[in-house]
Structure formats: structure tokens, C-alpha cells
C-alpha positions, 0 to 999 in steps of 0.5 A, a space after each residue: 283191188 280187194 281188202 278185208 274187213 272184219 266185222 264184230 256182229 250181235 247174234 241177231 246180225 249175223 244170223 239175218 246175215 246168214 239168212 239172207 245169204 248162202 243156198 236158197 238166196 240171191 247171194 252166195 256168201 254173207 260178203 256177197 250179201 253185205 257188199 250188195 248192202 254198202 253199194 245200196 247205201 252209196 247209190 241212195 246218198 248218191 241220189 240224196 245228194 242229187 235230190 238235195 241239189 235238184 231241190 236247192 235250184 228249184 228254191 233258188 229258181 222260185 226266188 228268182 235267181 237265175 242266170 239267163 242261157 245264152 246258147 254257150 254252155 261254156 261260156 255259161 258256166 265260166 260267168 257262173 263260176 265267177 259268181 260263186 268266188 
């Protein structure tokens, strides 16, 4: 599905838009080269927020909270998820 969306640039803008768009460039249209920077912001918050949680169980883990694996996943995280209510 596809929709639109208009966008209001400075002068400035839109001829980096332009510039970086159109023959000569990776991108054949300034929506192709603007669409390539939203999916780019997406996968780097994306990654943020992984980071961000790799970071929260590394503390976590170096104060010693920990819930120890027992070999059952499922039951793992249904003892974990009870904690967490």
C-alpha cells in the first residue's frame, strides 16, 4: 500500500534532495532517495533500542540479577514474566 506525503523543503533541502537523487546517483527519484533515509533512521533506532537492552542486562548482570537457566526456555520465561507483574 502506498500513500503520500507532502513535504514543505528550505532551498537548501531540496537541492541536496536533488542532488543526491536523479541520473548519476543510486536513486532514481527524490521519493526513492528520501524513503532510503526514513528506512535508514528506522533500522538505526531499531538498533538503538537493541543496544539500549543489551546494555540494561549487562548492568542488570553485573548486579547480580540474574535468574539462573534451567534447560526449559518456557518455563524460564514464564517465572520471569511473573516477576515482572
Amino acid at each position: 500500500m502506498s500513500s503520500t506525503i507532502n513535504l514543505s523543503l528550505t532551498d537548501e533541502l531540496k537541492d541536496f534532495v536533488q542532488k543526491n537523487a536523479g541520473d548519476g546517483t543510486v536513486y532514481s527519484t527524490p521519493s526513492d532517495y528520501v524513503r532510503d533515509l526514513i528506512r535508514h533512521e528506522m533500522d538505526r533506532k531499531q538498533a538503538s533500542e537493541v543496544r539500549n537492552k543489551i546494555l540494561k542486562g549487562y548492568h542488570d548482570a553485573s548486579a547480580g540479577k540474574l535468574n539462573p537457566y534451567t534447560g526449559d526456555l518456557k518455563t524460564g520465561l514464564k517465572a520471569f514474566k511473573s516477576t515482572k507483574e
